[in-house]
C-alpha positions as CSV (number, residue, x, y, z in Angstrom):
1,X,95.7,32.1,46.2
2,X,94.4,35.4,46.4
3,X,91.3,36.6,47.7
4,X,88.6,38.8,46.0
5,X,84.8,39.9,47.0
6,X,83.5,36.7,45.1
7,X,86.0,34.7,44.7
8,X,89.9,33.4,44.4
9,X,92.8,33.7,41.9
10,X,94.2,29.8,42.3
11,X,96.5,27.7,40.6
12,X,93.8,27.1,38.3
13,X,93.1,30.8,37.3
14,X,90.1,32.8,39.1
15,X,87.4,30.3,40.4
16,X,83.8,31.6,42.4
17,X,83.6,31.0,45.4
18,X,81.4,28.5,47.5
19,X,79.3,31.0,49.4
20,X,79.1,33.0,46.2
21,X,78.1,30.0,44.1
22,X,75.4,28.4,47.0
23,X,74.3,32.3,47.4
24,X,73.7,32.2,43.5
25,X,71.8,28.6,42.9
26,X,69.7,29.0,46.0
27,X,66.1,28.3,45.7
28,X,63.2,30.0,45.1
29,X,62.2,30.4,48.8
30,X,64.9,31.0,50.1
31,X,65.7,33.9,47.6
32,X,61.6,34.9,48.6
33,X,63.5,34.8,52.2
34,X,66.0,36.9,51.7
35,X,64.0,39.5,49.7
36,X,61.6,39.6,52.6
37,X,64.1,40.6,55.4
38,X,65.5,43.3,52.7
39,X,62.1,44.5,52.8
40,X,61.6,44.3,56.2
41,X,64.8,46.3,57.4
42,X,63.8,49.0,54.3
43,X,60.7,49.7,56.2
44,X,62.1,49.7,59.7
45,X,64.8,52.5,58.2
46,X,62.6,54.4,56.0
47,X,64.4,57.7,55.4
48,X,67.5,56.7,57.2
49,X,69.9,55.0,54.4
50,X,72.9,55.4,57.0
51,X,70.7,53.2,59.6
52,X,69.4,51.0,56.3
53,X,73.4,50.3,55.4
54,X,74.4,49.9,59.2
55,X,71.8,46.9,59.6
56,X,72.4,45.1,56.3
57,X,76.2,44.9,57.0
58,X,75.6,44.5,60.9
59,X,75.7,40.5,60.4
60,X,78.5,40.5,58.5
61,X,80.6,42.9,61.3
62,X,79.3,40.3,63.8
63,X,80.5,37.2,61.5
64,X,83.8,38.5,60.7
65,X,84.4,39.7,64.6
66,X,83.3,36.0,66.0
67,X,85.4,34.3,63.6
68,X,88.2,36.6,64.4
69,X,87.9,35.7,68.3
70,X,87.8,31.6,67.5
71,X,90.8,32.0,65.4
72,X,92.5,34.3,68.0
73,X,91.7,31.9,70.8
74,X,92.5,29.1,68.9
75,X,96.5,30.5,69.5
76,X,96.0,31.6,72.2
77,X,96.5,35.4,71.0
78,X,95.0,38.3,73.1
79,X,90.9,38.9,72.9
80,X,89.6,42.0,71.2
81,X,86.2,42.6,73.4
82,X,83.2,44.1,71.7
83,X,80.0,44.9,74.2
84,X,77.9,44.7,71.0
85,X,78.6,40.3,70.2
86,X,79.4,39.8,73.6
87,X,76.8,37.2,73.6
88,X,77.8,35.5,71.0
89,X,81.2,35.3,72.6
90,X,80.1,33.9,75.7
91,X,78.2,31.2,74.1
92,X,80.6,30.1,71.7
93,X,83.6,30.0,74.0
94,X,82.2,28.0,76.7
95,X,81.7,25.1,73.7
96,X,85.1,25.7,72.3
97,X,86.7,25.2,75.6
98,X,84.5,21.9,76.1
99,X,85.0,20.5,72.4
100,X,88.2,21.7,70.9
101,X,91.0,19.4,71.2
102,X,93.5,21.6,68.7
103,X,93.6,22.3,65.4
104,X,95.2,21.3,61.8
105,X,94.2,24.0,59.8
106,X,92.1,27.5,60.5
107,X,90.9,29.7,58.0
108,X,92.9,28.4,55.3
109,X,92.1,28.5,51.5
110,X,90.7,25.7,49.1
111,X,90.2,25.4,46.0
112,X,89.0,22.9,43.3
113,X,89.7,22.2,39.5
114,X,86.0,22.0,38.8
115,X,85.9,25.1,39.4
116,X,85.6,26.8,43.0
117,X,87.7,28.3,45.9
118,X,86.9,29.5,49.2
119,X,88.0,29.5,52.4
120,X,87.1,26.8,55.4
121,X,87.1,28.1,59.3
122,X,88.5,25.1,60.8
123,X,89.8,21.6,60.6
124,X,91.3,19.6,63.9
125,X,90.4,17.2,66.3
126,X,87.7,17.4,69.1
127,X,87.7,15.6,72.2
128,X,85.5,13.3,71.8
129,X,86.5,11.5,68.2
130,X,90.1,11.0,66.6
131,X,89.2,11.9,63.3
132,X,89.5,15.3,61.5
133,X,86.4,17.4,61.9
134,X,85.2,20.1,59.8
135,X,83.6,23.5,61.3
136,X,81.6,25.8,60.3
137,X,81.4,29.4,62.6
138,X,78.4,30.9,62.0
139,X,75.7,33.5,64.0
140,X,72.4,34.1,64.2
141,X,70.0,35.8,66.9
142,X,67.4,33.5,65.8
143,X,66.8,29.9,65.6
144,X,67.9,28.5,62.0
145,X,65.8,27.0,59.5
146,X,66.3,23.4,58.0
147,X,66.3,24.7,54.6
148,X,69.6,27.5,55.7
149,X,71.2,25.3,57.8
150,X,71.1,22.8,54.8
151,X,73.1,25.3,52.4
152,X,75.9,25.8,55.7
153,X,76.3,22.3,55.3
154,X,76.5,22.3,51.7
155,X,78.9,25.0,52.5
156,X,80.9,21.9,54.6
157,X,80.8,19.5,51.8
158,X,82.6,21.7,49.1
159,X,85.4,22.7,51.3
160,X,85.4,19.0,52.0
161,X,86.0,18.2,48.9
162,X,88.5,21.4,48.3
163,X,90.4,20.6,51.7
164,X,91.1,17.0,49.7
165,X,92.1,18.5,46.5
166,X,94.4,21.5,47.9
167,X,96.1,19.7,51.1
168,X,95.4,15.6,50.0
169,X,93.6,14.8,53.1
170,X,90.1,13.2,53.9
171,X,87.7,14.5,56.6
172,X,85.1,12.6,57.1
173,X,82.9,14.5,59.5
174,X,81.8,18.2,59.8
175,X,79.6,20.6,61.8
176,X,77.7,23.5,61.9
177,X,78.4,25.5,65.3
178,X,75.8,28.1,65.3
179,X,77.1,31.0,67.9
180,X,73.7,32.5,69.6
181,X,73.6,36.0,71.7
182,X,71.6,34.2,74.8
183,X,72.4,30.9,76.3
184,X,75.4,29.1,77.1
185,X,76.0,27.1,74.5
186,X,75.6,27.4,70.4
187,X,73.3,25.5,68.1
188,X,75.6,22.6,66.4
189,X,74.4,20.4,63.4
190,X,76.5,17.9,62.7
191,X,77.3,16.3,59.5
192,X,78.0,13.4,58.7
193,X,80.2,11.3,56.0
194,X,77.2,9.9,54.3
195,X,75.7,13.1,54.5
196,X,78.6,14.9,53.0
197,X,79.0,12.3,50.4
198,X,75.3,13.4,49.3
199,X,75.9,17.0,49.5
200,X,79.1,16.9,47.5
201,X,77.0,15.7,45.2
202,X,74.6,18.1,45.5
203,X,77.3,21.2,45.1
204,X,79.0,19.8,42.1
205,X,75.3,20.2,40.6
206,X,74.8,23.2,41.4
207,X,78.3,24.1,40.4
208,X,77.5,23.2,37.0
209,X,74.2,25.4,37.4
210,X,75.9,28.2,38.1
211,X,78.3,28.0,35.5
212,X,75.6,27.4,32.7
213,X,74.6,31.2,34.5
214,X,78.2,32.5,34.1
215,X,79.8,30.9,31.4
């Protein structure tokens, strides 16, 4: 599988990917939401597009550099410090050294015949269950909203259900493991099967939405 800005080249030819296609069927409000930050950070850096660019790609630098210090930590390869997320770091690690048992799988691709790729951040065991757990990395220097933590773990749900059509496996339980830059310990939703059951649901229908949109 190869990789591309909004999506994967699979077995199955080029397929969207899950962020791109939750990103793409969001609602209403939440698409009001996200036009309101733009708005808000276009005001803040009037007359400085440098400054405007730096701060709409500041949470993705942040994303990419957390999940590149789990994954790093995970095999117990050297850390890369940053002063900037060192927060974030702090607060993340302390749960991962509490939680994590080890690991099956970490940021490996999925994807699915109906039509969707992606890739998942982790799949392995915690200490406290036997099972296979899902995770979900995320980070945020404010509290999360039901309605965006519910698309993360819609997020979940699809690479569920691409974790059991690209490696033949069942995970029955996921989580949301929200890194935050104070504190000493993340924000974690956790998911369960009858909730992912649900939500599967949910993304095939809004799968099929987005492909009415891009035919």
């Amino acid at each position: 599988m190869k990789p591309d800005h909004s999506g994967y080249y699979t077995p199955g030819g080029f397929f969207p990917s899950v962020t791109t296609i939750i990103k793409e069927t969001s609602s209403e409000d939440e698409k009001a939401n996200l036009q309101r930050w733009r708005e808000r950070m276009a005001n803040r850096y009037e007359g400085d597009p440098d400054g405007l660019e730096k701060a709409f790609q500041a949470p993705l630098s942040r994303g990419s550099w957390v999940h590149a210090s789990v994954e790093n930590w995970l095999q117990e390869l050297p850390h890369q410090p940053n002063i900037a997320y060192h927060g974030y770091w702090r607060c993340l690690k302390a749960w991962l050294e509490q939680n994590i048992h080890s690991y099956y799988a970490i940021e490996k691709p999925i994807w699915h015949p109906l039509g969707f790729s992606g890739t998942f951040d982790f799949c392995g065991w915690t200490y406290d269950s036997t099972d296979l757990v899902l995770l979900d990395w995320k980070t945020s220097k404010r509290p999360r909203t039901p309605p965006l933590v519910h698309a993360y773990k819609l997020q979940c749900a699809a690479y569920r259900a691409g974790i059991r059509n690209t490696y033949g496996i069942e995970v029955n339980q996921a989580s949301v493991v929200i890194a935050r830059p104070f504190g000493t310990s993340p924000d974690v939703w956790p998911v369960t099967r009858r909730e992912l059951d649900v939500l599967e649901d949910e993304f095939v229908y809004r799968l099929k939405d987005y492909q009415r949109l891009h035919p």
